[in-house]
N, C-alpha and C positions, 0 to 999 in steps of 0.2 A: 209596293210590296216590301222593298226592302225596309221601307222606313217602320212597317208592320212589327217586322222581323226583330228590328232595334230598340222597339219601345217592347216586346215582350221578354225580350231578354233581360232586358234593362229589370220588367216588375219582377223576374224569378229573379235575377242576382240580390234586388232591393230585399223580395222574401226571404232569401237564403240568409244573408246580411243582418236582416232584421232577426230571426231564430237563432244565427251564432252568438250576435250581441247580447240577446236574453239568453242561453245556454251559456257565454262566458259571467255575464251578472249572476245568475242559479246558482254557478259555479260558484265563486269568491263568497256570494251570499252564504252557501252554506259551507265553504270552508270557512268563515269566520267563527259559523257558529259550532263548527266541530272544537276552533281553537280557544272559543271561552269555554266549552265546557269539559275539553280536556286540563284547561288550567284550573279548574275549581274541582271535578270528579273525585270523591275519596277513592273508589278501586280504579285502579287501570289495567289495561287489560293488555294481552300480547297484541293486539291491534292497534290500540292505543301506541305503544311501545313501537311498533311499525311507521305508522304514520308521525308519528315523533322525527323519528331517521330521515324522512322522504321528505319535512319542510327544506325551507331555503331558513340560512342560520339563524337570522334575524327574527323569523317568526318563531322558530322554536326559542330562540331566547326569549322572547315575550312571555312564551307558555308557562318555561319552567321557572322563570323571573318569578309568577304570578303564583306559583306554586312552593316559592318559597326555597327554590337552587340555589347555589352561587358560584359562579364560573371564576375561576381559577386561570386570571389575565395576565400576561406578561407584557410589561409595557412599552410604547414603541419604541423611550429611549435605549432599552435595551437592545442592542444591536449582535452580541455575540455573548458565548459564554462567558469567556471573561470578565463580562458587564455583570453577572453574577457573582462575582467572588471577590466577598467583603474585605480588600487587602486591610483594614485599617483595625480588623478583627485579627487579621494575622499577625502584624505587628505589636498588640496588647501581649496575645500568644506568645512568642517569642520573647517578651518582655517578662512575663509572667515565667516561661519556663526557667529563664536566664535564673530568676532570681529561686527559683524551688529546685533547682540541679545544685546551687550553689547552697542552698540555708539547710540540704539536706531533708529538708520536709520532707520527701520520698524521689528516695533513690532509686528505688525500683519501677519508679513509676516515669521518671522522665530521662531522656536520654541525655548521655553527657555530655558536655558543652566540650571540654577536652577531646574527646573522641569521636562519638557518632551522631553530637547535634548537625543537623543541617542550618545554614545562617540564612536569616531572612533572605537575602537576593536570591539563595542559589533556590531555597524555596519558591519562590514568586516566577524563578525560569522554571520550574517545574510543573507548576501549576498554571503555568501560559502552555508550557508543551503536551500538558493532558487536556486543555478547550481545543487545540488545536485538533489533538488525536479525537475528540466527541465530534467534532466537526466534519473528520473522515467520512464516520458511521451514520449521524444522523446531522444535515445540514440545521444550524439553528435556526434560520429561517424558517424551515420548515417546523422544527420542532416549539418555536415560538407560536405560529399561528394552528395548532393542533387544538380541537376545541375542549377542554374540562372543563366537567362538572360536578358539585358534590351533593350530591340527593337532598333532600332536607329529611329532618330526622324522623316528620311522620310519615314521608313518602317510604323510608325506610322501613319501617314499621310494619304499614300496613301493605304495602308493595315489594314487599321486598323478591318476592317470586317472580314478577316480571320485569323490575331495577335493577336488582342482582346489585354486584357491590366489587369492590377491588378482591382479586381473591379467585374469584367463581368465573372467569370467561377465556377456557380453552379455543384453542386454534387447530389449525390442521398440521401439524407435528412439526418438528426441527430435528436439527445435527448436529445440536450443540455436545462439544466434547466435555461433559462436563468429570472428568478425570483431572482437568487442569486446575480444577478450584482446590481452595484449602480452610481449613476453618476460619469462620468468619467474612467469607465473601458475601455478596448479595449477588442473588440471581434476581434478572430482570427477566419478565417475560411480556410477548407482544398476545391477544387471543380477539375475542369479536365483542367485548362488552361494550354497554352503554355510555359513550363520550367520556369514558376515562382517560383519553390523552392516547401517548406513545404505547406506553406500557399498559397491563392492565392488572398485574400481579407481581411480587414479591418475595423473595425467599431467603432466608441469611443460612447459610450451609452450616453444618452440625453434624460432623461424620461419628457414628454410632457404631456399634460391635456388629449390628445383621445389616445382613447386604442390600438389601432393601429400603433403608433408611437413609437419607441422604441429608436434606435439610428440613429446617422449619418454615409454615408460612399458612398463618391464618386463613380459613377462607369461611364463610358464612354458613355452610351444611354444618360443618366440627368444630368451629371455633380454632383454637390453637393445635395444630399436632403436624404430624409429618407430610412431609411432600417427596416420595421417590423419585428417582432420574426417572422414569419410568411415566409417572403422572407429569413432571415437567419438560419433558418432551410432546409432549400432547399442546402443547402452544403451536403458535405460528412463528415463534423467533423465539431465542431462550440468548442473556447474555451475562455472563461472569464478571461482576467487578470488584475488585479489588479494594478496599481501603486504605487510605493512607491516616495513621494515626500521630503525625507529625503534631506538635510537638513530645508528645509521649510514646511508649516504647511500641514497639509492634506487638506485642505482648496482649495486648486490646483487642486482638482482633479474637484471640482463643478466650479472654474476658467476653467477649461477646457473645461468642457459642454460647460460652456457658451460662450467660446470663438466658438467653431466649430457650435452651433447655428447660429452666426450672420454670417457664412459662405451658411449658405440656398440660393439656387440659383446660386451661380458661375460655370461655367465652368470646365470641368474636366482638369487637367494637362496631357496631355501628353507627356510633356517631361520629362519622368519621370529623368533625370540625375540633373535636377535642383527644388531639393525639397525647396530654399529657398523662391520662386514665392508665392505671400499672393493672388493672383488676379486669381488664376488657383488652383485647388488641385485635385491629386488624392488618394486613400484611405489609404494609409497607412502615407503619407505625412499630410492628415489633422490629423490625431493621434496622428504624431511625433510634429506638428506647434500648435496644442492646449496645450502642454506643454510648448514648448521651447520658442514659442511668446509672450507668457503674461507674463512669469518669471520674476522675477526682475534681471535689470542690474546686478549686480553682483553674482548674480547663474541664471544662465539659467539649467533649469531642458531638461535634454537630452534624449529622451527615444530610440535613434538609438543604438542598442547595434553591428553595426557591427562597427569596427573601421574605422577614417579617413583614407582614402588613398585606400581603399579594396572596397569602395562604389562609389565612386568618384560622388557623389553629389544626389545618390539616394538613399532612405530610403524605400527597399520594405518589405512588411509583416511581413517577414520573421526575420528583424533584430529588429523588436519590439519584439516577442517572445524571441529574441538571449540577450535583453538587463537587466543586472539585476538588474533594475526597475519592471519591469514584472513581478508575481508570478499568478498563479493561481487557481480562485477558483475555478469553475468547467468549466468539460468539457462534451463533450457527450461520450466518451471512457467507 
């Protein structure tokens, strides 16, 4: 009897066994086929866009691979920020201002080496004590392995309502004070977009005469125009940083304002791989282009702190934070 008992148990687990095995097969079978056809599909859909989020990394990077993305890697010899900041650019700088403070080229433009230049070391301790201070806020480790993406340009195109873009992905609000900014800062903010990194939006401050106005920062509904405290509080994190305009005067930084003001109106950039476009912008590219456009020929002030070659022509949020230009003064944390 017992031995009865043992051999039917045995054929129901072997059936049960047998039906999981072909229901896990089913399974992978037609996840495959969901993931070719989401990598080839011209429309995507918010479903689409779901099940995006819900792979494991590897397979979604296949997808979007295949669609023509390109993830925005930082590499593993990079171990801190610091590993970021091109010192042998700083000391060109330095070189470079030496010789324009002194020939007169413009006075107004670079700080005086008698007075208020700062000298290469004491720079390079300061710019060790602000990776230090990023470090605080966001561990690089972690911010290293955060996953970016940058859409391809006809995903953008024709998807752009369920992709969305740097810009367009509010959060569930913050406390950021933002009274402490001053012309010229970049607001960073955190919201729920599609594999944008850390951040997922931009803003370079532009205090105006009404009260409601506060900064600029593209976003893909209006193209270029205002962002109130009001709308940049509607994130999940909001943070104020600060510019250092070293070798030249701080004077750049109200340069800056004014430069992304007379941007009022244009078009949002969608492509985002080509941040050099002046006729298009999107929000973290007007941030990085109100620095680097007005500068003078012989120092262009850079505020992309991801390196050339790793961005390949796009400048998102995320590498304004990474750049040490950037320090900040508060945040809503």
């Amino acid at each position: 009897m017992k031995n009865r008992i043992a051999i039917v148990v045995g054929f129901v687990a072997a059936i049960v066994l047998l039906f999981t095995s072909a229901s896990a097969v089913s399974a992978a079978s037609e996840g495959k086929d969901r993931n070719r056809q989401i990598g080839t599909k011209e429309r995507l859909t918010a479903s689409d866009v779901a099940y995006l989020k819900s792979l494991p990394r590897d397979e979604r990077r296949e997808i979007l691979t295949a669609r023509g993305w390109r993830e925005i890697v930082i590499p593993d010899q990079y171990e801190s920020y610091q590993d970021l900041v091109p010192v042998d650019e700083l000391a060109t700088a330095y070189r470079e201002a030496l010789k324009a403070s002194g020939s007169g080229v413009a006075k107004n433009e670079v700080l005086s080496q008698s007075d208020q230049m700062r000298g290469l070391d004491e720079t390079l301790k300061a710019v060790e004590q602000g990776c230090m201070e990023k470090e605080d806020y966001i561990p690089f480790d972690d911010f290293k392995t955060e996953e970016r993406w940058v859409p391809s340009a006809k995903d953008l195109k024709r998807n752009s309502g369920v992709v969305g873009g740097w810009g367009t992905s509010p959060g569930d609000g913050n406390s950021c004070d933002f009274g402490q900014s001053a012309n010229g800062d970049v607001v960073l903010l955190k919201g729920s977009g599609l594999f944008p990194g850390v951040f997922c939006h931009a803003a370079i401050v532009t205090y105006n005469w009404a009260s409601y106005v506060f900064s600029i920062g593209p976003d893909g509904d209006r193209g270029v125009g205002w962002n109130s405290r009001a709308e940049l509080k509607r994130y999940s994190h909001a943070s104020v940083q600060r510019v250092d305009t070293w070798p030249l005067s701080s004077n750049r930084r109200q340069t800056a304002a004014d430069y992304a003001y007379k941007q009022l109106g244009k078009p949002y950039n969608w492509i985002f791989v080509d941040k050099w476009r002046t006729d298009a912008f999107y929000c973290s590219q007007l941030c990085w282009a109100a620095y680097y456009r007005p500068s003078p020929w012989y120092y262009k002030l850079d505020i992309d702190g991801v390196p050339d070659g790793l961005d390949f022509g796009a400048v998102a949020p995320d590498a304004l934070w990474a750049s040490w230009r950037t320090d900040t003064v508060t945040c809503s944390d």
